[in-house]
C-alpha positions as CSV (number, residue, x, y, z in Angstrom):
1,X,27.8,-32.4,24.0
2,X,25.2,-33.6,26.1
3,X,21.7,-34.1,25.6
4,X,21.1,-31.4,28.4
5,X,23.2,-28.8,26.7
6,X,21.5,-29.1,23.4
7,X,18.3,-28.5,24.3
8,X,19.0,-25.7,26.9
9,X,17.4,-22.5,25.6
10,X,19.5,-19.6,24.6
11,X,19.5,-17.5,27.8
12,X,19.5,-14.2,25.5
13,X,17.0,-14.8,23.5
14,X,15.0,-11.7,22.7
15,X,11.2,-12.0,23.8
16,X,8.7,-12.0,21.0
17,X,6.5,-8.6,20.8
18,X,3.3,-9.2,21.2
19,X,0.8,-8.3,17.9
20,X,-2.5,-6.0,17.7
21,X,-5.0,-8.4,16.4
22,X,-6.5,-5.7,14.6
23,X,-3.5,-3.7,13.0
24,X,-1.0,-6.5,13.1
25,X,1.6,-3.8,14.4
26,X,3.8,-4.9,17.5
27,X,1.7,-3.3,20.5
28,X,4.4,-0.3,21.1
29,X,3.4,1.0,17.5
30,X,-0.3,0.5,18.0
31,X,-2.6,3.7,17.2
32,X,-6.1,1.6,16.7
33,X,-7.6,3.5,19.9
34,X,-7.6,6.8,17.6
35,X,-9.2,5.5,14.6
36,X,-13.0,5.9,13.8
37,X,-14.8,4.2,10.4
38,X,-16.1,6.4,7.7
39,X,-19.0,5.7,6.4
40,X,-17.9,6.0,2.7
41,X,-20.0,5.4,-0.5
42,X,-17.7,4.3,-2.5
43,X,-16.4,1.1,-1.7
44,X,-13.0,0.0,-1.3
45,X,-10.9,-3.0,-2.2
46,X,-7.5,-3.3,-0.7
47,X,-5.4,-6.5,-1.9
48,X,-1.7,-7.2,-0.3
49,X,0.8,-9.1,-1.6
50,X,1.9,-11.9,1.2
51,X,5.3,-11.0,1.4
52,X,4.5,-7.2,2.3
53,X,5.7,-7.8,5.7
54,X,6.6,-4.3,6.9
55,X,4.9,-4.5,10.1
56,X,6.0,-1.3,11.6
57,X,5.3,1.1,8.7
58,X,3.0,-0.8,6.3
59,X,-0.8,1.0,6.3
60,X,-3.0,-1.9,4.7
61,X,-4.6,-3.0,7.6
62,X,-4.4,0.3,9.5
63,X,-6.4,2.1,5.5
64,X,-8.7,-0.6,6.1
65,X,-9.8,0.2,9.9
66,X,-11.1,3.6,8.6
67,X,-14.2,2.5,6.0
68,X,-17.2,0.9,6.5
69,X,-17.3,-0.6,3.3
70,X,-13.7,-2.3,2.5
71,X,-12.1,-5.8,2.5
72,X,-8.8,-6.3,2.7
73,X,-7.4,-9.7,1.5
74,X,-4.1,-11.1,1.4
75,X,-3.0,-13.3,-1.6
76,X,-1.5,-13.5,-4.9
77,X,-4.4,-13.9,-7.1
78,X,-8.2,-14.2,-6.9
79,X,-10.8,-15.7,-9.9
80,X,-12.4,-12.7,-10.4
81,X,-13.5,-9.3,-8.7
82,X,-16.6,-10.9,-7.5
83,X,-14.5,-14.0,-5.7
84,X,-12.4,-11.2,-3.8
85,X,-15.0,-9.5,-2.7
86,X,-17.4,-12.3,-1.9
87,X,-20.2,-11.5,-3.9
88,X,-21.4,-10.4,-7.6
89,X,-20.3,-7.4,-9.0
90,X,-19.6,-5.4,-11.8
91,X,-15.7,-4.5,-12.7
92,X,-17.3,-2.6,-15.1
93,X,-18.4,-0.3,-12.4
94,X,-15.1,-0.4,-10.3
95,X,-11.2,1.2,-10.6
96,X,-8.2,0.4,-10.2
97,X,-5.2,2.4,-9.0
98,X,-2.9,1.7,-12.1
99,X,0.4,1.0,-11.5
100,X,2.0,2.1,-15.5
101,X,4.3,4.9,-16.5
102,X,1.0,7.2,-17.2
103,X,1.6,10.4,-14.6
104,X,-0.8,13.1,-14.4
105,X,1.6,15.7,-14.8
106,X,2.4,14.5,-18.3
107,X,-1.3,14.7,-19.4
108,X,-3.2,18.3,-20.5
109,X,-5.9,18.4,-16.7
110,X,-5.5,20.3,-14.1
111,X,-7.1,17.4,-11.8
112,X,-4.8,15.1,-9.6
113,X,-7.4,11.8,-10.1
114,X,-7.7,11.4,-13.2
115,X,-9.1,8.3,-15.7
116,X,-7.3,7.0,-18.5
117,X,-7.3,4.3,-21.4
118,X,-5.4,1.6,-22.3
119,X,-3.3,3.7,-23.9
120,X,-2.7,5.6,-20.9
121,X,-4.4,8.5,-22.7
122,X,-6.8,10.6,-20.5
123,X,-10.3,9.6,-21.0
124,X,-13.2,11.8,-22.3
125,X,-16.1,12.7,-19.9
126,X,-13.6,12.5,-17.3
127,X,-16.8,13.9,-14.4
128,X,-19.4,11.4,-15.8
129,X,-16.7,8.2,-15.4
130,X,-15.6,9.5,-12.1
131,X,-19.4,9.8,-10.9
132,X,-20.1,6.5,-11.8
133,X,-17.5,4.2,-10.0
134,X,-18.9,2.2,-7.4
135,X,-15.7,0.7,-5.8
136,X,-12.1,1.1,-6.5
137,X,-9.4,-1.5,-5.8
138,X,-5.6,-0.7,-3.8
139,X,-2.7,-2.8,-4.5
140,X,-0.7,-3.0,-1.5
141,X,2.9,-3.6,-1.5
142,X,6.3,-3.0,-3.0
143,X,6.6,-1.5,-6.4
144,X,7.5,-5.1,-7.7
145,X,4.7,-6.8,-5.5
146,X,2.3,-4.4,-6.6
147,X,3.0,-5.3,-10.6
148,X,3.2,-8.9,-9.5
149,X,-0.6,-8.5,-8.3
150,X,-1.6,-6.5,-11.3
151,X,0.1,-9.4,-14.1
152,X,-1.4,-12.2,-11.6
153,X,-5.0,-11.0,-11.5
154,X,-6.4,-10.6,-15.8
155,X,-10.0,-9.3,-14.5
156,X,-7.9,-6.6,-13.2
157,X,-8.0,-5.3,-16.8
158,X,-11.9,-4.9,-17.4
159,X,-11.3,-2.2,-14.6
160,X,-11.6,1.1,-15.2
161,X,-8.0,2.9,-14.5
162,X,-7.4,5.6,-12.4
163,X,-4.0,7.5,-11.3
164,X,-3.0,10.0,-8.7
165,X,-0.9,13.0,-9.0
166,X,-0.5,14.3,-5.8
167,X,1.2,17.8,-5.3
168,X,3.6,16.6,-2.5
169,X,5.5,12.9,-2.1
170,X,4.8,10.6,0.6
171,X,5.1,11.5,4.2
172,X,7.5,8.5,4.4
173,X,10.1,10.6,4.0
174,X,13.6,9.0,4.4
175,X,11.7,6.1,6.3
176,X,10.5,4.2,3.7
177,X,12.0,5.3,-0.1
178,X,9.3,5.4,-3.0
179,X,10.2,4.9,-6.3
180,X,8.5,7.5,-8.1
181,X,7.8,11.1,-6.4
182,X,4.2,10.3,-7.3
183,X,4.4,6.7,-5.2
184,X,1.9,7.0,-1.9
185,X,1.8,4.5,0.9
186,X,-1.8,2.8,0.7
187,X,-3.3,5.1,3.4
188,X,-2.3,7.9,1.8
189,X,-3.5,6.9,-1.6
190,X,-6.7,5.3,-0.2
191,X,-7.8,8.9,1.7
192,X,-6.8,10.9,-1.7
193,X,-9.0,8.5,-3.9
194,X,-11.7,8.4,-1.8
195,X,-11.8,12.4,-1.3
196,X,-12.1,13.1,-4.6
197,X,-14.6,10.4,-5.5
198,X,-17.1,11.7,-2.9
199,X,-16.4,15.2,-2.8
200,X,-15.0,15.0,0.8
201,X,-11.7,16.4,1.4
202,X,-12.4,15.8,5.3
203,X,-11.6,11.8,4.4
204,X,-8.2,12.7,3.1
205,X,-7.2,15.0,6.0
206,X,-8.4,12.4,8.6
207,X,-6.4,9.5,6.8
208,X,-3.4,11.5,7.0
209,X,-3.4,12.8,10.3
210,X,-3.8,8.8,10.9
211,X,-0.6,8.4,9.0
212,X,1.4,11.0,10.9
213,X,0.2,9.3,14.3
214,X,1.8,6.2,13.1
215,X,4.8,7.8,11.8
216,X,5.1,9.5,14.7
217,X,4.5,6.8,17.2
218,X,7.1,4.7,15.2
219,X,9.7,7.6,15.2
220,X,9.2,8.2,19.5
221,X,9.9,4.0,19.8
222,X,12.3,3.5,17.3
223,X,15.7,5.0,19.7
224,X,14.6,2.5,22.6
225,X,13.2,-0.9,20.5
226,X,15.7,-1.0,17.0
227,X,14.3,-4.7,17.1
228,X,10.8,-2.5,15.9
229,X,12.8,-1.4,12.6
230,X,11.9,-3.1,9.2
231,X,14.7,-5.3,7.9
232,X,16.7,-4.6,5.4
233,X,15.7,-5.9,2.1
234,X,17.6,-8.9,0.2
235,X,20.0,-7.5,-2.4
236,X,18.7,-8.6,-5.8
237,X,21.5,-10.3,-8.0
238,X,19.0,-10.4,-10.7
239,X,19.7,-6.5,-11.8
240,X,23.1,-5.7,-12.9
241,X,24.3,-2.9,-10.7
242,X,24.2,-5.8,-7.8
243,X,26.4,-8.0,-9.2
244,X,29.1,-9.4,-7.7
245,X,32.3,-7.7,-9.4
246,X,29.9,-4.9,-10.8
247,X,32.0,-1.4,-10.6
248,X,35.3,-3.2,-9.0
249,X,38.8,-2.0,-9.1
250,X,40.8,-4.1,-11.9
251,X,44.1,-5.5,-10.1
252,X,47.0,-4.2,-10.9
């Protein structure tokens, strides 16, 4: 082969799509134009695993266009509350969405935010806690990513923790599977948090009507641009039901 023909580019090579700087979605899936900051009180921490790389239907980025107060970092693990957000606070004073086996629907409240223990017991005084939290922190990710996060980061446990139990599952739908009915993507979760902590169902409503612009912006390009639709994950050998041989036929 000659040295011409190996460096000749590929003559089909697909184009690279070009990225909004602020959403990080391929331009065609882009909704920033419609999004306007809320000036919330209580603050928000969003923190997403590295490898959360579902440009077309992830919502970290896109939660953290609609607060005035919010960071959004990308990692795997941070010092200390204070390090992530960049200055001195309390975790005392903060949440966290907990990620454990505790559902709302198993505890005696009729609330859908609710506080527990350690124990994943619902806490006493449940109004006065709730009052009182000045910031509350997202995990952003997979399921598996989002425990990663949690095991990697031990000031995560001077938190206070919080869990959802919203009365409908995500507006994925079939787009993006959860793995609890109770899972929400991170916009969803962020909007139902944050509505309850303030007393402002309008910050829920406008975070999901956010949501179904992107879903529905992704749905209208997704026929034309397949190159647009997240790839399909890596089967993991590591659990039994994927292993090779695992449910075959015995020869005769």
């Amino acid at each position: 082969m000659s040295k011409s023909a190996k460096t000749k580019p590929a003559a089909d090579a697909p184009e690279e799509i070009e990225e909004c700087p602020r959403c990080g979605k391929p331009l065609p899936l882009c909704i920033c134009d419609s999004v306007t900051p809320i000036a919330n009180r209580v603050e928000l921490l969003i923190l997403q695993h590295p490898q959360e790389q579902d440009r077309a239907l992830g919502t970290a980025r896109l939660t953290a266009q609609h607060f005035q107060k919010v960071t959004h970092k990308i990692g795997l693990s941070w010092p200390s509350l204070s390090k992530a957000l960049g200055r001195s606070v309390d975790p005392l004073d903060w949440a966290i969405l907990y990620l454990g086996s505790a559902k709302v629907a198993d505890l005696a409240t009729e609330r859908d935010l609710v506080a527990i223990d350690r124990k994943g017991e619902i806490e006493d005084s449940q109004r006065s806690i709730l009052k009182d939290i000045e910031g509350v922190v997202l995990l952003d990710g997979t399921w598996s990513q989002a425990k990663a996060l949690w095991w990697r980061n031990a000031w995560m446990l001077k938190c206070r923790r919080i869990i959802l139990g919203p009365a409908n599952p995500s507006h994925y739908g079939k787009l993006r599977k959860e793995p609890r009915r109770d899972g929400l993507s991170t916009i969803e979760a962020a909007g139902m948090v944050l509505s309850r902590l303030e007393g402002r169902p309008e910050i829920e409503t406008e975070l999901n009507a956010t949501f179904q612009r992107m879903l529905t912006q992704y749905r209208a390009v997704q026929s034309t641009m397949p190159e647009l639709a997240p790839k399909p994950k890596k089967r993991d050998y590591r659990r039994p039901e994927n292993r090779r041989g695992k449910g075959a036929k015995a020869s005769a």
